[in-house]
Jmol script that loads the backbone (N, CA, C; Angstrom):
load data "model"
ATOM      1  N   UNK A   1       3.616  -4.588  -8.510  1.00  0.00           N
ATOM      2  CA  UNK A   1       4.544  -3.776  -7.738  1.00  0.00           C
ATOM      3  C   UNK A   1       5.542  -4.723  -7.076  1.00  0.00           C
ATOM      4  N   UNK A   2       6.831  -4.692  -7.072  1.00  0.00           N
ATOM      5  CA  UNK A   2       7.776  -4.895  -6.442  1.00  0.00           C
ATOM      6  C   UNK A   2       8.093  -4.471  -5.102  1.00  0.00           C
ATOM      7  N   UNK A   3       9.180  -5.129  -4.239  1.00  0.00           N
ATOM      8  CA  UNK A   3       9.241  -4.888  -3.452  1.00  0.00           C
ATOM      9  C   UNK A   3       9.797  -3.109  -3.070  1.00  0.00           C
ATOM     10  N   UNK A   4      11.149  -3.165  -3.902  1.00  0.00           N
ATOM     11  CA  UNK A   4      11.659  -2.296  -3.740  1.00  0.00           C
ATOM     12  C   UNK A   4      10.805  -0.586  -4.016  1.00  0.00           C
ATOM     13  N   UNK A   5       9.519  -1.251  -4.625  1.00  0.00           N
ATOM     14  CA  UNK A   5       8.504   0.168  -5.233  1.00  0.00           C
ATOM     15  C   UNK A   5       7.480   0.220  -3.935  1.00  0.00           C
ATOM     16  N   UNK A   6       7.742  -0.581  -2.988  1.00  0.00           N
ATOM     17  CA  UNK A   6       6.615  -1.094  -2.568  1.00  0.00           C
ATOM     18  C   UNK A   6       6.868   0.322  -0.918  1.00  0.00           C
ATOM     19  N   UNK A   7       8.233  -0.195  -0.983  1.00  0.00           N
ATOM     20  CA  UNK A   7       8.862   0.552   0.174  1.00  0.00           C
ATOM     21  C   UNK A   7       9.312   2.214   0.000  1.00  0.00           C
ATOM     22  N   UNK A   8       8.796   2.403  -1.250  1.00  0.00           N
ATOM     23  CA  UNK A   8       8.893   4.110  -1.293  1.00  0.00           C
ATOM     24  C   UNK A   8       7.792   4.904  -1.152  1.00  0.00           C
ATOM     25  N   UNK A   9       6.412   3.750  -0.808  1.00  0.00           N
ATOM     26  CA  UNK A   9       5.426   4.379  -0.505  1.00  0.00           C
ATOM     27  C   UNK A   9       4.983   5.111   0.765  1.00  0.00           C
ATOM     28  N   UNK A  10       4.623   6.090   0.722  1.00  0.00           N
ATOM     29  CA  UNK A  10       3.936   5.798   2.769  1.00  0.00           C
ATOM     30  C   UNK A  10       3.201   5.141   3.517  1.00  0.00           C
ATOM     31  N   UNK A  11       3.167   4.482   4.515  1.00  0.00           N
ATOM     32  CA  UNK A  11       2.637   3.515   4.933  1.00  0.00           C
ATOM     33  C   UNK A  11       1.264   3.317   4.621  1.00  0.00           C
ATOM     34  N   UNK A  12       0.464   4.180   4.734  1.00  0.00           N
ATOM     35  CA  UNK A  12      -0.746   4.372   4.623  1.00  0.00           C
ATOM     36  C   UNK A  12      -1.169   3.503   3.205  1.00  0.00           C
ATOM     37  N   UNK A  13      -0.270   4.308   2.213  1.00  0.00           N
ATOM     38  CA  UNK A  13      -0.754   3.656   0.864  1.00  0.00           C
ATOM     39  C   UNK A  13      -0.285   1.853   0.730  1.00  0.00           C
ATOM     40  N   UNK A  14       0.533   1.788   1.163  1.00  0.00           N
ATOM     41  CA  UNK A  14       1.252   0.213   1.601  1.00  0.00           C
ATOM     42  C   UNK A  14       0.241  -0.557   1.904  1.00  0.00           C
ATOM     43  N   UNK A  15      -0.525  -0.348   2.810  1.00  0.00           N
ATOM     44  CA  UNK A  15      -1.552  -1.120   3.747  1.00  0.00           C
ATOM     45  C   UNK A  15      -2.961  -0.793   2.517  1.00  0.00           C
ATOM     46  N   UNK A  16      -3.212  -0.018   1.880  1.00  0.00           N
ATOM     47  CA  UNK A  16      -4.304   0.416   1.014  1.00  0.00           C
ATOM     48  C   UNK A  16      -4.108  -0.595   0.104  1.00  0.00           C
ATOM     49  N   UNK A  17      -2.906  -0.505  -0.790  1.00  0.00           N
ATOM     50  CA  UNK A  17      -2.652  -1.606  -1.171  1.00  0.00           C
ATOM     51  C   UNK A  17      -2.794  -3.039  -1.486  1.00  0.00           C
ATOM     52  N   UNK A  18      -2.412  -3.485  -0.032  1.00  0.00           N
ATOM     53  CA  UNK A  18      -1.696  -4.935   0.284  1.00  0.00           C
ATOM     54  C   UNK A  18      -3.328  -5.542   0.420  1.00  0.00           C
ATOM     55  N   UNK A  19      -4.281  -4.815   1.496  1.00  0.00           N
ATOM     56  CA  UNK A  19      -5.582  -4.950   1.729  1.00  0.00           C
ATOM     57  C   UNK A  19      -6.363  -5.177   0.453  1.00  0.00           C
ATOM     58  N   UNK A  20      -6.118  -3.976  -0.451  1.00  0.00           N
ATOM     59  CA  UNK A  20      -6.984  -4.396  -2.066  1.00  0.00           C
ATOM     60  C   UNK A  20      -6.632  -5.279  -2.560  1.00  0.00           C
ATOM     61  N   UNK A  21      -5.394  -5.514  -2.537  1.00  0.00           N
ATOM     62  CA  UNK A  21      -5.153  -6.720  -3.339  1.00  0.00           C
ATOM     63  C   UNK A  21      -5.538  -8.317  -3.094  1.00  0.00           C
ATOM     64  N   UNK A  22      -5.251  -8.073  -1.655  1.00  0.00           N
ATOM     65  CA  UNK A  22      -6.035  -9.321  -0.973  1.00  0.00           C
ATOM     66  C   UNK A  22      -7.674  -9.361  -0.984  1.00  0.00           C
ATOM     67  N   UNK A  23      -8.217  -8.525  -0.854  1.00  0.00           N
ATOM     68  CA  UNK A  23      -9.854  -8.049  -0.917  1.00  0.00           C
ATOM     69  C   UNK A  23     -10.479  -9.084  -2.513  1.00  0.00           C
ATOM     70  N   UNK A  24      -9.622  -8.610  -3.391  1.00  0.00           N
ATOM     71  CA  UNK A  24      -9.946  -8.731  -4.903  1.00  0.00           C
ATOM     72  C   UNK A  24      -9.985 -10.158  -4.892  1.00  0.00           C
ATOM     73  N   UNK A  25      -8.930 -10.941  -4.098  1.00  0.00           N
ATOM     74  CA  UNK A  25      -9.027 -13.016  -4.035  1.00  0.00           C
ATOM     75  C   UNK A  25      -8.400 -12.993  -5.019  1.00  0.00           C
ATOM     76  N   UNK A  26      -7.276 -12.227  -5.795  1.00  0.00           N
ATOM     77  CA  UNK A  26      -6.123 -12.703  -6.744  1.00  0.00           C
ATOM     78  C   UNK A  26      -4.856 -13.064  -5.764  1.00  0.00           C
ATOM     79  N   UNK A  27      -4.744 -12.905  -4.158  1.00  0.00           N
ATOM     80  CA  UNK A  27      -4.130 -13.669  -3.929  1.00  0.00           C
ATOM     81  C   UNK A  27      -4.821 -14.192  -2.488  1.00  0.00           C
ATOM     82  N   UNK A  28      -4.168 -15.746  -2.198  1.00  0.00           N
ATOM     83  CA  UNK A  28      -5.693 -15.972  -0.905  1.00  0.00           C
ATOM     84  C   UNK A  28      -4.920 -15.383   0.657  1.00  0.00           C
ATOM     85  N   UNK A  29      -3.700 -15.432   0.573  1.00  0.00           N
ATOM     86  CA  UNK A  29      -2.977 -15.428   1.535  1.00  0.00           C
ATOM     87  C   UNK A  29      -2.108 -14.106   1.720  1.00  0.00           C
ATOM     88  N   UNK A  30      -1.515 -13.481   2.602  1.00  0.00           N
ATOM     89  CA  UNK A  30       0.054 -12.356   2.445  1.00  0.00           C
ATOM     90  C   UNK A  30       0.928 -13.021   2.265  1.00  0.00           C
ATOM     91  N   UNK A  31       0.807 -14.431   2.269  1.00  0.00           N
ATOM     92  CA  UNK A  31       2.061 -15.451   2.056  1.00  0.00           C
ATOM     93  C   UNK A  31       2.227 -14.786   0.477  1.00  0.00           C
ATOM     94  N   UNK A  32       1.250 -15.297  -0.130  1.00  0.00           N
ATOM     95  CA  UNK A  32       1.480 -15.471  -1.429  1.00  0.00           C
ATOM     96  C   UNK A  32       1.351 -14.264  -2.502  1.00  0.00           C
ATOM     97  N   UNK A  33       0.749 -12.813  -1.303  1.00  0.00           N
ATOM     98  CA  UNK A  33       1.129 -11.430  -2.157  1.00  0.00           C
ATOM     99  C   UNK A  33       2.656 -11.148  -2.409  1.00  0.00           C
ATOM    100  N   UNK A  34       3.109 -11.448  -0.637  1.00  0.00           N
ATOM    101  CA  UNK A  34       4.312 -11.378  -0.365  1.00  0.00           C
ATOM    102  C   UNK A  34       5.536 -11.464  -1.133  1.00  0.00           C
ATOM    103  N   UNK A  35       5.145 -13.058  -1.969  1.00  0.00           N
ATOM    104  CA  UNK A  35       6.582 -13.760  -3.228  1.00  0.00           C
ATOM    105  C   UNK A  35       6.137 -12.870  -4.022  1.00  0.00           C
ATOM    106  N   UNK A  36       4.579 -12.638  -4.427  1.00  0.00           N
ATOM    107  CA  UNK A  36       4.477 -12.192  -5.759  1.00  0.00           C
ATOM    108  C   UNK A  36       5.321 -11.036  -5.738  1.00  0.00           C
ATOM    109  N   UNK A  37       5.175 -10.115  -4.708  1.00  0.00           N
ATOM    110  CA  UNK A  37       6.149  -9.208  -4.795  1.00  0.00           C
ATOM    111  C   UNK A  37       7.472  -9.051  -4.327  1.00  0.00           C
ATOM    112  N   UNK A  38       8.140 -10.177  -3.782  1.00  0.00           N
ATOM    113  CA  UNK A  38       9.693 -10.861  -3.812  1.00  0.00           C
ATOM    114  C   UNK A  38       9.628 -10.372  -2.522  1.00  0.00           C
ATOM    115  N   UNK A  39       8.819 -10.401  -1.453  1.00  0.00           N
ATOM    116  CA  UNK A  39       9.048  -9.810  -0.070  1.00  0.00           C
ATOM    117  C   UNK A  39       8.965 -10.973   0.989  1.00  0.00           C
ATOM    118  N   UNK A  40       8.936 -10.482   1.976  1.00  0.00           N
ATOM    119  CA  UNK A  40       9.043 -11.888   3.378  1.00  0.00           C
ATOM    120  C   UNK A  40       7.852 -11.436   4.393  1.00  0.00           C
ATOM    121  N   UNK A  41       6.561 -12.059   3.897  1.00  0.00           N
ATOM    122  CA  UNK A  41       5.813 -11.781   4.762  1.00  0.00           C
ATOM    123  C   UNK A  41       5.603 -10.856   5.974  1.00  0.00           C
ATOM    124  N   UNK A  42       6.600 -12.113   6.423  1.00  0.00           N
ATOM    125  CA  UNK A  42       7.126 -11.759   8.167  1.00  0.00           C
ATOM    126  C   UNK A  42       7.873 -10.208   8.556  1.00  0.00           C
ATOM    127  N   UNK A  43       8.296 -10.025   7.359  1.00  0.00           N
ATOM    128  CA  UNK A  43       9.182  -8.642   7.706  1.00  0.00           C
ATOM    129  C   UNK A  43       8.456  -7.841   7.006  1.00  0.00           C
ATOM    130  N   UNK A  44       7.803  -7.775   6.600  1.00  0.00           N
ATOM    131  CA  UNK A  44       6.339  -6.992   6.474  1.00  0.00           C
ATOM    132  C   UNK A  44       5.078  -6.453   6.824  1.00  0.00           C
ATOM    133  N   UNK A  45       4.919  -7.650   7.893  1.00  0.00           N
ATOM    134  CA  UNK A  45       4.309  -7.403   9.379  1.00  0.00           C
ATOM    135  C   UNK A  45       5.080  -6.517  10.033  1.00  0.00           C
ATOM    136  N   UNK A  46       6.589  -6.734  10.236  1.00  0.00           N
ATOM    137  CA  UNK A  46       7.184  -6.332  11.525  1.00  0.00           C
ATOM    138  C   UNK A  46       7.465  -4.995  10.793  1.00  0.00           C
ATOM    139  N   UNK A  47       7.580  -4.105  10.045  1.00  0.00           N
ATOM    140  CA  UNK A  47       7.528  -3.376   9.435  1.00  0.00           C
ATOM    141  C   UNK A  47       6.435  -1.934   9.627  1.00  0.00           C
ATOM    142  N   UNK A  48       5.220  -3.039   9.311  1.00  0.00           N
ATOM    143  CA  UNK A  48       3.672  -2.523   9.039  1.00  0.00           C
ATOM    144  C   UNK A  48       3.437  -2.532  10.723  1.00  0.00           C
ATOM    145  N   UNK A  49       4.107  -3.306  11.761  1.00  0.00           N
ATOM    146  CA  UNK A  49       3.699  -3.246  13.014  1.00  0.00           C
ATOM    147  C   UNK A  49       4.011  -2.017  13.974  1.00  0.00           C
ATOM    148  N   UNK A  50       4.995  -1.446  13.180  1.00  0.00           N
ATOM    149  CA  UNK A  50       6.017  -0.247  13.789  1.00  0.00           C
ATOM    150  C   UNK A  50       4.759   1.069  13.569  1.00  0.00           C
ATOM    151  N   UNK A  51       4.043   0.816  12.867  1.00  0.00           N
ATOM    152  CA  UNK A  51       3.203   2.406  12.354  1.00  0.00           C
ATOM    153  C   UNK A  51       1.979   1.769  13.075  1.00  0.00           C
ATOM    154  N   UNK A  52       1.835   0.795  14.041  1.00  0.00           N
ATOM    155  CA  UNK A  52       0.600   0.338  14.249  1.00  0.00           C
ATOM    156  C   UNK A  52      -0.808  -0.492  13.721  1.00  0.00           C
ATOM    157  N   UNK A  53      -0.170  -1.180  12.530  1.00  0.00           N
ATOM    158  CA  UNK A  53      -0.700  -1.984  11.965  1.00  0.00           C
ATOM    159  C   UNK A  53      -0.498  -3.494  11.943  1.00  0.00           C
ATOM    160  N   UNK A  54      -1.746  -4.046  12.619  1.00  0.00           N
ATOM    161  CA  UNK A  54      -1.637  -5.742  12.277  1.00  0.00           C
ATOM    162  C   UNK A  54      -2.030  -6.316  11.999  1.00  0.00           C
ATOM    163  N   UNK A  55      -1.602  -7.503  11.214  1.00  0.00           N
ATOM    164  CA  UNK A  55      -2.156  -8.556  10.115  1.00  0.00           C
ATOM    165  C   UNK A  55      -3.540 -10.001  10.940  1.00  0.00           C
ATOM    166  N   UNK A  56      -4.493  -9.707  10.408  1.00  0.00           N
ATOM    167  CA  UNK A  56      -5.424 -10.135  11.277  1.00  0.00           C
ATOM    168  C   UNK A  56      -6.015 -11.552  10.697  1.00  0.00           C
ATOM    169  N   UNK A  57      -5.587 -12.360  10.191  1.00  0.00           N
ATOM    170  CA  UNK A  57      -5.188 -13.676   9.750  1.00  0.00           C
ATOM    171  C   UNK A  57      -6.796 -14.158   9.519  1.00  0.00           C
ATOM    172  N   UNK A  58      -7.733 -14.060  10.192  1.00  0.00           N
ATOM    173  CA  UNK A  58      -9.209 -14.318  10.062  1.00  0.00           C
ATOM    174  C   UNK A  58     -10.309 -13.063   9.125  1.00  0.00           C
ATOM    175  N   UNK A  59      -9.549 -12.076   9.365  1.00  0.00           N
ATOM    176  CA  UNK A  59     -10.384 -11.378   7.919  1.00  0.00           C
ATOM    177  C   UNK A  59      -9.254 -11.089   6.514  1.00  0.00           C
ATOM    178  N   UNK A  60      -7.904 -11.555   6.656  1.00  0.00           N
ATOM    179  CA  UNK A  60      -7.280 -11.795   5.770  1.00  0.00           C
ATOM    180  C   UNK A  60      -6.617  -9.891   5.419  1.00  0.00           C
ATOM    181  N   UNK A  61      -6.251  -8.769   6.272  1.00  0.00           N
ATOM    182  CA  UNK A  61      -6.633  -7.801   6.346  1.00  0.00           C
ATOM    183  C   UNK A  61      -5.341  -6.915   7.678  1.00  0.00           C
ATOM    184  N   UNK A  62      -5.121  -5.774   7.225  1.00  0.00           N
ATOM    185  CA  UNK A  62      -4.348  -5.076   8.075  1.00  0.00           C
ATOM    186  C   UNK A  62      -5.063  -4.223   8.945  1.00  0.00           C
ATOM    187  N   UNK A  63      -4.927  -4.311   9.855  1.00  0.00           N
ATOM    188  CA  UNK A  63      -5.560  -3.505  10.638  1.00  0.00           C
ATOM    189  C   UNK A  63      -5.006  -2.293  11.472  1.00  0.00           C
ATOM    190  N   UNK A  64      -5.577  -1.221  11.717  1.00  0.00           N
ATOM    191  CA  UNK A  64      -4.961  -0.191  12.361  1.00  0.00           C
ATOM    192  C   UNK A  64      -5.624  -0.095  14.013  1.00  0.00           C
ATOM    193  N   UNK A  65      -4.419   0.139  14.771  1.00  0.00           N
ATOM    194  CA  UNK A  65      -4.554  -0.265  15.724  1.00  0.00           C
ATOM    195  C   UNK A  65      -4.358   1.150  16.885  1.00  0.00           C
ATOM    196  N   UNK A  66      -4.995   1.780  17.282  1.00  0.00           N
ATOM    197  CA  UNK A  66      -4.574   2.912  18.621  1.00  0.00           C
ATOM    198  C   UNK A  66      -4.283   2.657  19.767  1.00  0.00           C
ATOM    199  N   UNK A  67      -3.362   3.163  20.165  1.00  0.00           N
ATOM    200  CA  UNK A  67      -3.618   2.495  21.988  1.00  0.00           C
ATOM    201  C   UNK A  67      -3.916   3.744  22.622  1.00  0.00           C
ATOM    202  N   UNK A  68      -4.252   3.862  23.876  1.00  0.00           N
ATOM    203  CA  UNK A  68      -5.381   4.282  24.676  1.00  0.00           C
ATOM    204  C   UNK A  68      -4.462   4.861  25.432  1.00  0.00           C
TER     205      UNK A  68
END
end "model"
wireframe off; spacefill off
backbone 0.3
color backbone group
C-alpha cells in the first residue's frame, strides 16, 4: 500500500494496518514501514495523534488513547 491509498482509509483501518504489519517483523521499525510506503513517519504520528493515537516506541505499536 502506498501512501496516497493509505490516506483514503479510516483511521481505524490505518492503525489495523500499520500495527499488522509491524507485528509480522517484515518491517522492524515505522521508520522503515513509513519509506516502504513513501510516507514521513513523523507526519504520520502527527496525523494518527489527532484521532488519539500514539506510537509507543517500546512495543513497536499504536496505541489508542482516551482521556478522562
Amino acid at each position: 500500500m502506498y501512501g496516497h491509498q493509505f490516506y483514503r482509509f479510516p483511521v481505524e483501518k490505518r492503525v489495523k494496518f500499520i500495527n499488522t504489519e509491524l507485528k509480522q517483523g517484515r518491517f522492524n521499525t515505522l521508520e522503515e514501514l513509513a519509506d516502504n510506503m513513501f510516507l514521513d513517519a513523523e507526519e504520520m504520528k502527527n496525523e494518527l495523534k489527532k484521532y488519539g493515537y500514539f506510537f509507543v516506541p517500546e512495543v513497536n505499536q499504536f496505541v489508542h488513547s482516551v482521556g478522562a
